[in-house]
DOFI-650200 format. One record per residue (C-alpha): residue number from 1; x, y, z; residue in three letters. Coordinates in pm, 1 decimal, always signed. Layout:
% DOFI-650200
PAMAR, NUM, X, Y, Z, ALA
...
***
This chain:
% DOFI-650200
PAMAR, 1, -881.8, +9655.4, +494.0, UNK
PAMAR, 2, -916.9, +10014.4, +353.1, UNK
PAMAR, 3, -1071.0, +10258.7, +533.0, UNK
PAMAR, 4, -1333.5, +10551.9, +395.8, UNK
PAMAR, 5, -1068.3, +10808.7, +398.5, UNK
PAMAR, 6, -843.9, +10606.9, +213.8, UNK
PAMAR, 7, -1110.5, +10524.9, -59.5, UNK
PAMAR, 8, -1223.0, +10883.3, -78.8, UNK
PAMAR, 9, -912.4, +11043.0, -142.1, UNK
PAMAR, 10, -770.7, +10796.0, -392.4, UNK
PAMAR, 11, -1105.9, +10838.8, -579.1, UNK
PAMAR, 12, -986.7, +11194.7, -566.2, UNK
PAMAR, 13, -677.0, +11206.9, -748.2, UNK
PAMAR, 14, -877.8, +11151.7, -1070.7, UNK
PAMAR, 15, -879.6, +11543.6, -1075.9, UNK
PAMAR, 16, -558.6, +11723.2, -1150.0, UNK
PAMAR, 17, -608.1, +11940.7, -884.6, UNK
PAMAR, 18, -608.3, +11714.9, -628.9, UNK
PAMAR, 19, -292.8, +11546.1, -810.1, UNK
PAMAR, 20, -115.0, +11826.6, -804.4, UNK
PAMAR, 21, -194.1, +11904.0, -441.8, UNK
PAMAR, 22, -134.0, +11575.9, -316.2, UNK
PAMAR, 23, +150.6, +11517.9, -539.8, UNK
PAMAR, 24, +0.2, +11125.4, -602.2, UNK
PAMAR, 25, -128.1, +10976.5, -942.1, UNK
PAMAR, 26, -344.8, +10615.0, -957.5, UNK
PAMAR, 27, -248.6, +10356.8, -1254.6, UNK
PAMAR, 28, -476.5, +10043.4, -1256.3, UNK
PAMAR, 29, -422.9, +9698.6, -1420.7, UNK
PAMAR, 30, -162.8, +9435.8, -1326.7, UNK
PAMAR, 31, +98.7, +9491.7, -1621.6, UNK
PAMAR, 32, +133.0, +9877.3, -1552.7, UNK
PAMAR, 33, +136.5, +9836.3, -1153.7, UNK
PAMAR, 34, +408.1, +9605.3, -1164.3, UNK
PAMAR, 35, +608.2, +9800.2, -1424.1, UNK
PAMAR, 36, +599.8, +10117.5, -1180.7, UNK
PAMAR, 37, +640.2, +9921.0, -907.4, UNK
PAMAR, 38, +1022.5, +9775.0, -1096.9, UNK
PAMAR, 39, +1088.0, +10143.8, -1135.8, UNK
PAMAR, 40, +1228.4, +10459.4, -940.4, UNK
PAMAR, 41, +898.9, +10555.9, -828.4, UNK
PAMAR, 42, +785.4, +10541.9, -493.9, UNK
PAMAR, 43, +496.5, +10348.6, -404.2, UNK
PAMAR, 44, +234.0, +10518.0, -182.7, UNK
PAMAR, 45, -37.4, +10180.4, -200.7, UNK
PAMAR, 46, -92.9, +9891.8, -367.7, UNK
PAMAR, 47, -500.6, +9731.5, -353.6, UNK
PAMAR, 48, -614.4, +9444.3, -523.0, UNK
PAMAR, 49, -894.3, +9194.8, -537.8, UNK
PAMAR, 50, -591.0, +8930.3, -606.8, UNK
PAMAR, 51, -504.7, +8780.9, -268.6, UNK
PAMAR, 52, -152.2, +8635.6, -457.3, UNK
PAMAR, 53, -68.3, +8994.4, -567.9, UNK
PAMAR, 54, -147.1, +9102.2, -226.2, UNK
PAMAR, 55, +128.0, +8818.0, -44.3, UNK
PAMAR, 56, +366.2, +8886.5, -308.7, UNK
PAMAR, 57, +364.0, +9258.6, -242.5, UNK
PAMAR, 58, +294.2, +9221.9, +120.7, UNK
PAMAR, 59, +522.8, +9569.2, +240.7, UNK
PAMAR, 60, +258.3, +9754.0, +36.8, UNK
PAMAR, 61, -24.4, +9575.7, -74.3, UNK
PAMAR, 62, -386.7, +9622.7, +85.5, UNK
PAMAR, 63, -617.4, +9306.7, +4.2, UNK
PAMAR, 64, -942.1, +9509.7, -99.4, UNK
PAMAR, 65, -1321.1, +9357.5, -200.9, UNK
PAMAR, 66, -1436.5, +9409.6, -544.6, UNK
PAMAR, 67, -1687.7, +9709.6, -443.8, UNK
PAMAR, 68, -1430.1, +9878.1, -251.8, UNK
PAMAR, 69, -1216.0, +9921.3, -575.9, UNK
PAMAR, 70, -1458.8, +9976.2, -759.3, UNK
PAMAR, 71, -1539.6, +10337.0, -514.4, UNK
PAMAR, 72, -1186.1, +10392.1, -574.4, UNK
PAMAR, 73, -1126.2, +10326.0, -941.6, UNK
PAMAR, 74, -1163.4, +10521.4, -1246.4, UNK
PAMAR, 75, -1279.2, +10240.8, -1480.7, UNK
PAMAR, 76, -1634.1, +10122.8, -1539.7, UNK
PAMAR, 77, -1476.3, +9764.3, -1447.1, UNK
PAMAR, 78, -1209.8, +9761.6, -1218.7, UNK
PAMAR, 79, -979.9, +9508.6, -1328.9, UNK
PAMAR, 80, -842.4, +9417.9, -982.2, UNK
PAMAR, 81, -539.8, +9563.7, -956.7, UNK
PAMAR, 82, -463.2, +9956.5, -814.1, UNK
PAMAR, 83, -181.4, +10147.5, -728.7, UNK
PAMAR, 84, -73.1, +10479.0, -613.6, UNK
PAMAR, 85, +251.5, +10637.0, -675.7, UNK
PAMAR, 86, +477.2, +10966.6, -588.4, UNK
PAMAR, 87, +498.9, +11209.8, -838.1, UNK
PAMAR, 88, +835.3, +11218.0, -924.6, UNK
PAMAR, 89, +1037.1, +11554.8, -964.9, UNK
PAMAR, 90, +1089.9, +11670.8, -1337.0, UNK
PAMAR, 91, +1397.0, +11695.2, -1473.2, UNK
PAMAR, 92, +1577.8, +11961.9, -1729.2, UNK
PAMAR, 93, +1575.7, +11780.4, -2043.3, UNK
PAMAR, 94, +1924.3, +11708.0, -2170.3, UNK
PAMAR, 95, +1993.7, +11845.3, -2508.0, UNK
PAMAR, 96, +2213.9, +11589.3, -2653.7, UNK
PAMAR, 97, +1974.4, +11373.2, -2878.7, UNK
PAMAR, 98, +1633.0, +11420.4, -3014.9, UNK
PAMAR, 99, +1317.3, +11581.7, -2816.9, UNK
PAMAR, 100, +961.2, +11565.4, -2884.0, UNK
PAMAR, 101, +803.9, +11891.0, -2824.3, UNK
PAMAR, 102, +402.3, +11886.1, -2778.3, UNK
PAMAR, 103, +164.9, +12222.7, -2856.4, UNK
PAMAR, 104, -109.4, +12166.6, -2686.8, UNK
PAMAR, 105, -189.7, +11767.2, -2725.1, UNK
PAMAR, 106, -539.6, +11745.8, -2527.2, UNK
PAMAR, 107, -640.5, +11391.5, -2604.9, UNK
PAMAR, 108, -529.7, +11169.0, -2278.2, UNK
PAMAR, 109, -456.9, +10880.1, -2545.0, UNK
PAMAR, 110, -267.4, +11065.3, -2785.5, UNK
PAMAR, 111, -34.0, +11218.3, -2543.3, UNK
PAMAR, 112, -14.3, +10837.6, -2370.9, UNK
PAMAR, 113, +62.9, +10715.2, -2679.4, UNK
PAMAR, 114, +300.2, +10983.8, -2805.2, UNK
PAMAR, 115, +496.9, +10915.4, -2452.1, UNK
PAMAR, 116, +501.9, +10515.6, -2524.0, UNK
PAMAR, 117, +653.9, +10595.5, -2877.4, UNK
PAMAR, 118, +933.8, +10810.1, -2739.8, UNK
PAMAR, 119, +1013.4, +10477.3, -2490.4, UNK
PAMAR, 120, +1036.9, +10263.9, -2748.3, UNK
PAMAR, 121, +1232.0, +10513.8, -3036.4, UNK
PAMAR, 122, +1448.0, +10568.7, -2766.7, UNK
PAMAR, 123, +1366.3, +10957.7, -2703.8, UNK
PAMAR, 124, +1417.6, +11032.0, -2355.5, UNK
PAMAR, 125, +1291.0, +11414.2, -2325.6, UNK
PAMAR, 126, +903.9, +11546.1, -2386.9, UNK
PAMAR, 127, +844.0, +11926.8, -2341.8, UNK
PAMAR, 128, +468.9, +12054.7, -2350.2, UNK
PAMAR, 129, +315.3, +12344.8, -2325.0, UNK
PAMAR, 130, +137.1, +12410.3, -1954.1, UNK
PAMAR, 131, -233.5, +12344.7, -2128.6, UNK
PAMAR, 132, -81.3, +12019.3, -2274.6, UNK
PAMAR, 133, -347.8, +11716.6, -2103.2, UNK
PAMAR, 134, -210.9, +11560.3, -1764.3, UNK
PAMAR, 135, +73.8, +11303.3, -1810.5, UNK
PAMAR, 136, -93.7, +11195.0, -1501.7, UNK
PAMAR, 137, -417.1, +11167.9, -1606.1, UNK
PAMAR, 138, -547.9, +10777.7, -1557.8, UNK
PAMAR, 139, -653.5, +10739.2, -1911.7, UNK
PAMAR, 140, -298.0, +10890.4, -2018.4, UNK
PAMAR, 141, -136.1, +10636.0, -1812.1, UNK
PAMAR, 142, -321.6, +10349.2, -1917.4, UNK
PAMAR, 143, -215.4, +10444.3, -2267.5, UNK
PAMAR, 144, +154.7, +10453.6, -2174.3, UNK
PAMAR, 145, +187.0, +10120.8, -2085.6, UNK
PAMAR, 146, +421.9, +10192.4, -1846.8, UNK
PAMAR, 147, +657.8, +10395.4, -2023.4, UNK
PAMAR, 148, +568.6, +10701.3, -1802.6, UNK
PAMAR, 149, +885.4, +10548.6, -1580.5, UNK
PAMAR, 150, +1148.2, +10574.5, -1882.5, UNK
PAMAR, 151, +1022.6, +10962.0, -2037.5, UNK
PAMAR, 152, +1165.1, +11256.6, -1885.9, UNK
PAMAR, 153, +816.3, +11484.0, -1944.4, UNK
PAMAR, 154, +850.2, +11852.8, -1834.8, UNK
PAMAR, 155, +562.9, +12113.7, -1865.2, UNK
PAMAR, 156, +692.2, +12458.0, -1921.6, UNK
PAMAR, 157, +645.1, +12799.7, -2118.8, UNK
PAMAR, 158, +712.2, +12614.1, -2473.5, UNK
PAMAR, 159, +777.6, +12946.3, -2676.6, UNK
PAMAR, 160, +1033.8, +13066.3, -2418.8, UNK
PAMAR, 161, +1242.4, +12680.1, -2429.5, UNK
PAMAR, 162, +1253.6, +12652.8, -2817.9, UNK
PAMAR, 163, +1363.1, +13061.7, -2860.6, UNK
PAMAR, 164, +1673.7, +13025.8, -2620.4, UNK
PAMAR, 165, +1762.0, +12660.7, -2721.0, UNK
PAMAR, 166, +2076.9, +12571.6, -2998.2, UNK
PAMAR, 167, +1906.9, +12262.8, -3139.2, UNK
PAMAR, 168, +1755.8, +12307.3, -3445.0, UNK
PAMAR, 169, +1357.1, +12294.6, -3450.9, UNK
PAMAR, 170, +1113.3, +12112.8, -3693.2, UNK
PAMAR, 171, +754.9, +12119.4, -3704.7, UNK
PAMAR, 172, +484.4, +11918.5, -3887.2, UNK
PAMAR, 173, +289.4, +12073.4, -4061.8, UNK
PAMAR, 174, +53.3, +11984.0, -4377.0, UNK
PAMAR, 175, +236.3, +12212.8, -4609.9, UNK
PAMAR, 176, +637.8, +12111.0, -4454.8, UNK
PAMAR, 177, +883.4, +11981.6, -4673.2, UNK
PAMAR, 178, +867.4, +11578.3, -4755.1, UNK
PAMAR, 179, +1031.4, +11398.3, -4450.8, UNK
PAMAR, 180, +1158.5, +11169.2, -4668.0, UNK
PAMAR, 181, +1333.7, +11383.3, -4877.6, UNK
PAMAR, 182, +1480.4, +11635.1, -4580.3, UNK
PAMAR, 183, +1859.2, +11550.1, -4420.1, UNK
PAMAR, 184, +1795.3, +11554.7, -4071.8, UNK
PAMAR, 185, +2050.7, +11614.5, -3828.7, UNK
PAMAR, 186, +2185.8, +11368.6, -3507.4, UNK
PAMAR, 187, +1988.3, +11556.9, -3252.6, UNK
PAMAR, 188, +1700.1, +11841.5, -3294.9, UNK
PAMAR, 189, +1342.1, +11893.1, -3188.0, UNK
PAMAR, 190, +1030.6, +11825.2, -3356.6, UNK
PAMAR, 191, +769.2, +12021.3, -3261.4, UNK
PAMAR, 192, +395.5, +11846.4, -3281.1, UNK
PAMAR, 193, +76.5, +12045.9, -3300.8, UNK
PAMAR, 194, -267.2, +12052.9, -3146.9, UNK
PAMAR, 195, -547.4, +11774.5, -3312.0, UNK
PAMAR, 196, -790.8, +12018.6, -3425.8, UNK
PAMAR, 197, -574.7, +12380.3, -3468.7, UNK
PAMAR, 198, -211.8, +12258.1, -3532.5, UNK
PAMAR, 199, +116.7, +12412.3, -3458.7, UNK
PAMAR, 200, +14.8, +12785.9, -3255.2, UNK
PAMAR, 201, +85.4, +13117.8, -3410.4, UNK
PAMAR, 202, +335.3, +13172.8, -3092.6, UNK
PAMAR, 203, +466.5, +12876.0, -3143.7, UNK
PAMAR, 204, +534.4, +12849.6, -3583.8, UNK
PAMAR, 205, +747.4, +13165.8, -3484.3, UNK
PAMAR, 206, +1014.1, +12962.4, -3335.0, UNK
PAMAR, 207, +1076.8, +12718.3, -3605.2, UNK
PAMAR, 208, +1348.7, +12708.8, -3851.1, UNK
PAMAR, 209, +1198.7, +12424.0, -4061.9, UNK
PAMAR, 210, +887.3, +12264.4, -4144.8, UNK
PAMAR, 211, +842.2, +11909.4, -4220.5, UNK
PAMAR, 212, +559.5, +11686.6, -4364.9, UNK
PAMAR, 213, +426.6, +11371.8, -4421.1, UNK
PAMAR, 214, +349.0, +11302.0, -4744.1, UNK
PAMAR, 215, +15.1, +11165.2, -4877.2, UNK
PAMAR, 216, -26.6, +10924.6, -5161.3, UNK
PAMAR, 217, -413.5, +10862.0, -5096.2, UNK
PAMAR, 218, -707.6, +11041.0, -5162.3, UNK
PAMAR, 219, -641.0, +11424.0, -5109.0, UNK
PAMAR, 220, -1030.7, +11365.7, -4923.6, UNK
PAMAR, 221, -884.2, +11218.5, -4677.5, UNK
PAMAR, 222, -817.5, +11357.5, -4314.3, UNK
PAMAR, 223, -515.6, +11451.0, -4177.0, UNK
PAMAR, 224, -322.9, +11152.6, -4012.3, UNK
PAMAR, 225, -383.7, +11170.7, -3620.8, UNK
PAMAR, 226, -90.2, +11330.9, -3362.2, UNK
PAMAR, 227, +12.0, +11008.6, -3251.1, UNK
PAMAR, 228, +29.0, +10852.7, -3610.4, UNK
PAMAR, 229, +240.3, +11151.8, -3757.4, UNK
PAMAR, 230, +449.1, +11130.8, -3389.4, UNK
PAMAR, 231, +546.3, +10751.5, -3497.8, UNK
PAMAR, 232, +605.8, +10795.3, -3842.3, UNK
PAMAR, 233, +838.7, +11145.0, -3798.6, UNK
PAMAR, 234, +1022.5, +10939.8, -3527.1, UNK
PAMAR, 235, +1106.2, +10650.3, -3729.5, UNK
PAMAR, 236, +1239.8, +10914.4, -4000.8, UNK
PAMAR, 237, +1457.6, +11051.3, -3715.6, UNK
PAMAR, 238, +1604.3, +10724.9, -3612.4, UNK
PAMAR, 239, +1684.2, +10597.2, -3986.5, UNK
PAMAR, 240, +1876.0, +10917.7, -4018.6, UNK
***
């Protein structure tokens, strides 16, 4: 059974502030609870509606009724699975391979996916700026499928990292240089911009060369979203 207090303050960590405070984040779903749950992390609670889950987890599990999650989820249908996790401690990214840095990303699923793509291209390191959305935001979690475990993400004063690193920086931009047609080095970082605004003024300063995508469609069309580009420059990377 879970009591009030319990309910209350895991309904809580939805805000950042609380996150932060508590130093706690929520994922939901079975596939991304059991994923942290095979990591590092360390598990604060488990609750689920799924008595099997519950035996099979029995050190940490809480068997909880369907209304009761629901007080404590974020999602409009709780799908019976909850957990709670320790924030882990960041780490100084290690500069010996590729990093993805991020400009102010504010869209939860773009910054969940962007983290997802670095798992699976093998790019260990993610720096964003402080105003950068939440890594531990739910609906940025949900989006990372898990690979929140396997990133290395560090928040910190972006313009001050790229002008006293030695890697060389690239940023996409509309007007860069055809990816395809630039010789891209073993290790580097590529530097992605905000949806709306881009690359920042602060920011453009910093970098030695700028990259594009290049489009073969109508020039009506919009520019390709954060998370598209993000896939599409890292595959360039990793074919280099």
């Amino acid at each position: 059974m879970v009591g009030k207090s319990q309910i209350k303050l895991i309904k809580s960590l939805q805000q950042k502030k609380i996150r932060t405070q508590q130093q706690l984040f929520v994922v939901e779903g079975k596939k991304t609870t059991q994923e942290l749950l095979n990591s590092h992390l360390e598990v604060y609670g488990l609750y689920s509606t799924d008595q099997n889950f519950v035996t099979e987890n029995s050190a940490n599990c809480t068997f909880v009724s369907s209304a009761d999650l629901k007080k404590m989820s974020s999602l409009a249908t709780p799908n019976g699975y909850l957990g709670v996790f320790k924030m882990p401690e960041a780490k100084e990214a290690v500069l010996d391979d590729w990093i993805v840095a991020l400009d102010f990303i504010q869209d939860p699923g773009n910054l969940g996916t962007i983290i997802r793509l670095c798992d699976w291209f093998g790019i260990k390191n993610i720096i964003c700026t402080k105003n950068t959305v939440d890594c531990y935001n739910p609906k940025v979690l949900q989006a990372t499928m898990g690979s929140i475990t396997r990133v290395n993400l560090v928040y910190a004063d972006l313009v001050e990292f790229l002008t006293h690193t030695t890697l060389p920086i690239y940023g996409a931009f509309m007007d860069g240089a055809s990816v395809y047609k630039s010789e891209l080095p073993k290790k580097g970082i590529i530097v992605m911009g905000n949806e709306a605004n881009g690359v920042s003024s602060l920011v453009l300063d910093t970098i030695n060369e700028k990259i594009s995508i290049p489009q073969y469609g109508e020039k009506t069309t919009e520019s390709l979203n954060v998370a598209t580009a993000t896939a599409i420059l890292l595959n360039e990377i990793r074919r280099a």
